[in-house]
N, C-alpha and C positions, 0 to 999 in steps of 0.2 A: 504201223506196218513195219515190220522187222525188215532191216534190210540184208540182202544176202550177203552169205560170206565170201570169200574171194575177195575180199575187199582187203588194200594194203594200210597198216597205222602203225604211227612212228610213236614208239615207247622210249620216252625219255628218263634218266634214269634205271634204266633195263639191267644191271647189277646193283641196284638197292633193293631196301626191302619192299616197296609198294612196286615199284617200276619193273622187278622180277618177278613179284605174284603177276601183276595186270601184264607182261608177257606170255606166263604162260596159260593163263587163261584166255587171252586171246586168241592162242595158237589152239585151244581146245574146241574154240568156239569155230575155227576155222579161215580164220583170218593170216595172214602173214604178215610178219611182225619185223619190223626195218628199227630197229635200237640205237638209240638216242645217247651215245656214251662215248667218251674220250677214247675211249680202245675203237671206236668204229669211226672217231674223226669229227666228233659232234664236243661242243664244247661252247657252255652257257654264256663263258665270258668273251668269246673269239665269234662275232658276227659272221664273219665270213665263212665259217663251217654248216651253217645254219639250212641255207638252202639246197646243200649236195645233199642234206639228211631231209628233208621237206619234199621237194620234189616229186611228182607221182605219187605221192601218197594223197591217198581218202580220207585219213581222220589222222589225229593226234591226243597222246596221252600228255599232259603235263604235270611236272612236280619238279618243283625246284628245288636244287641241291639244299641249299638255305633256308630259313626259316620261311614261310609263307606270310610271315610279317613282315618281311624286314624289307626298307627302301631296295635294296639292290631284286629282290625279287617279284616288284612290282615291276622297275621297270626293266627284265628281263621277259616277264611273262608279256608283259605289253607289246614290247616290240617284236617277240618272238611270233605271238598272237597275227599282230599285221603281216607279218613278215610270213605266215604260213598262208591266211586269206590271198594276198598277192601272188602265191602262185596254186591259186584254188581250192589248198587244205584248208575247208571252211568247217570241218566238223571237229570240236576241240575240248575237250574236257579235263577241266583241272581238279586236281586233287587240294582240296584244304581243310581248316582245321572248324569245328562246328566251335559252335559260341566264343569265337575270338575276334575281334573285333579290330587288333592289329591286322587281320587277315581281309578286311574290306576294302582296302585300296588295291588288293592285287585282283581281287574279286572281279573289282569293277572295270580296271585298265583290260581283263580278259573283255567282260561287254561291248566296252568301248572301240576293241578291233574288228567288229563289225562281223563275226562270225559266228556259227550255228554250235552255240557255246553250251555245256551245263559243269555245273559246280558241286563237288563229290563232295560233302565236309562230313570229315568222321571226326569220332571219337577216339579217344585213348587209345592206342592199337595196345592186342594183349601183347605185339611182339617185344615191344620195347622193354620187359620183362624177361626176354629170349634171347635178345636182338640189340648190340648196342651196347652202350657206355653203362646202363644199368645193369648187368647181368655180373659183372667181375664181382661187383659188394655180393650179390646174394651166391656167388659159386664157392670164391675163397673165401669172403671172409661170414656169410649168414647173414647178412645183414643188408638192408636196401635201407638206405640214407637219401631222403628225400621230399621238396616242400609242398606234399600232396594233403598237409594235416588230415584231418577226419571228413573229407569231401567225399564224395559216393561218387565214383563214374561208371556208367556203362559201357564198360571195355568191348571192343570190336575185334575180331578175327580179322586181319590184314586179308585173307583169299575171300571174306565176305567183301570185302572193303574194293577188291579187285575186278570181283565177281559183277557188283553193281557196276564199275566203270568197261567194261565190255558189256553189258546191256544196255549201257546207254549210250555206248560208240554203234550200235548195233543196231540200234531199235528206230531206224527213220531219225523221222521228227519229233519221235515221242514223248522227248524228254529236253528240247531244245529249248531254251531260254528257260531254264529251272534250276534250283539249286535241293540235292537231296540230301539228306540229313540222317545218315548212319548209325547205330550203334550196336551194340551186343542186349539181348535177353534181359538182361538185370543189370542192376546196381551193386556194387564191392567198393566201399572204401579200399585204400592204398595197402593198409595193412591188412583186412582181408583178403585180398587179394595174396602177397606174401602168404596168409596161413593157408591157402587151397595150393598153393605151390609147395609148402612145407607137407601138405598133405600126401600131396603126387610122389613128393620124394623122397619120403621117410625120415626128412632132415628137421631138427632146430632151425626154423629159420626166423630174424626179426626184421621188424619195419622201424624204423625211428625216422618221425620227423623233424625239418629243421625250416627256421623262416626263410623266405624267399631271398632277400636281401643276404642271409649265412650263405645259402648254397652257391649264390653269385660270386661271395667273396672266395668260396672252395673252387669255382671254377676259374676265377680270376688269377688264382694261385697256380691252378694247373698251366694257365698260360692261354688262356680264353681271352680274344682279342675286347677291348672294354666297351665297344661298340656292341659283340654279341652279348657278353652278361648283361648290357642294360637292355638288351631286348627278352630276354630270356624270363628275366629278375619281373618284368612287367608284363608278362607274359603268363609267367606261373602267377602272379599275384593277383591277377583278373580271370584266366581259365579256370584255376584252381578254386574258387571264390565259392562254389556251386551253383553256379549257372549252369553247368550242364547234369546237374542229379538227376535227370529225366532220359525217358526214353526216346527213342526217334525211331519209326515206321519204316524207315530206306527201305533195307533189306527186302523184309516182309513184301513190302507195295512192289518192288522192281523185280525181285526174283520168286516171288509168290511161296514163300517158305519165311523157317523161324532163322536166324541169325543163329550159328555158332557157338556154344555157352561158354565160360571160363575153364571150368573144370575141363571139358574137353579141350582145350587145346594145352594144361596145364600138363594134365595125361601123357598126351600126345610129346612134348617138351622133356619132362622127366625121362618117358624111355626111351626117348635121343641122347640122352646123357645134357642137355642144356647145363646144369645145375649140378653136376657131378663134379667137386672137388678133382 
């Protein structure tokens, strides 16, 4: 039973890139959306801000600033989890990563706060391509540098990725104690993916990859605290493995439609100027 709208959910994250789509598909959907961010007084590492942003709300979106592996976002999501059931936001859905297995301890500390939980895990967002620390290599300089070697992923449209998390803040009990498993249409290696983007933009553009272990040491260079390159370094080295060359149903089952394809949102990027020197 879908539940009606009028209902208030706190979107965390609400100026990132997941936390901005699942806002305003929320507000689409007709919900009022109470934003979970440092400019509205909400802040991951400061407890005490926590329940002025919880309060009176129906449901909540979660995604943690930081990696969804990593110790600090476990037990953030944890206590944040309890700390929403205690004053009744018992309807709670986290955003994480599909086949990462760093990512099952946050998983579970969500369970274990005893609330009317489900577990979004996507795939590859195509935004990260758009969006983010990868997008400088392929605007200035053509080139994306990165330890994705010849793995196939099925890239995900971030407002698919959104779309699913408002029907299932939305939908009763439909989807409660479930984890749904996202992706895009098909499968693109790393440098496919680059050639449908070179496609879109009329540009030369290349992929070159590098081992997992080089890019650590590139970000360690950059000034990447050594705590996040070892989570990262192990991270790409087990995600990237292809465990996830397969498709996943989310979409499809939750929103009764196909997923988003590459090429269209490459399209869609290109004549934003995304990629425009």
């Amino acid at each position: 039973m879908r539940q009606k709208t009028g209902m208030t959910v706190v979107v965390t994250g609400a100026s990132g890139r997941t936390g901005s789509r699942v806002a305003r598909a929320a507000q689409a959907a007709g919900l009022a959306v109470r934003a979970a961010s440092r400019a509205e007084g909400f802040d991951w590492a400061d407890r005490s801000t926590w329940a002025r942003t919880l309060q009176g709300a129906d449901a909540a979106y979660l995604v943690h600033p930081g990696d969804v592996g990593s110790a600090a976002a476990t037990r953030a999501v944890g206590l944040l989890a309890h700390e929403a059931v205690s004053l009744g936001v018992r309807r709670l859905v986290l955003l994480s990563a599909r086949g990462e297995v760093q990512a099952r301890p946050t998983e579970e500390a969500l369970r274990e706060s005893g609330a009317d939980w489900t577990v979004v895990r996507s795939a590859w967002f195509m935004q990260n391509f758009s969006e983010g620390p990868l997008v400088e290599g392929l605007r200035l300089g053509g080139e994306l540098v990165f330890p994705g070697g010849e793995v196939r992923e099925p890239f995900v449209d971030l407002r698919d990725v959104a779309d699913v998390v408002v029907a299932a803040l939305t939908a009763g009990d439909r989807y409660v104690g479930q984890g749904i498993d996202v992706s895009g249409p098909r499968l693109l290696t790393f440098g496919e993916a680059v050639a449908e983007i070179a496609k879109a933009t009329g540009r030369e553009l290349t992929y070159r990859p590098l081992p997992a272990a080089e890019y650590g040491a590139q970000l360690a260079a950059f000034g990447e605290p050594p705590e996040v390159v070892e989570l990262l370094v192990d991270v790409f080295e087990t995600l990237l493995d292809g465990r996830n060359a397969h498709l996943s149903d989310g979409v499809q089952r939750v929103l009764g439609r196909e997923p988003r394809d590459f090429a269209e949102f490459a399209a869609e990027a290109a004549a934003a100027g995304t990629w425009t020197p």
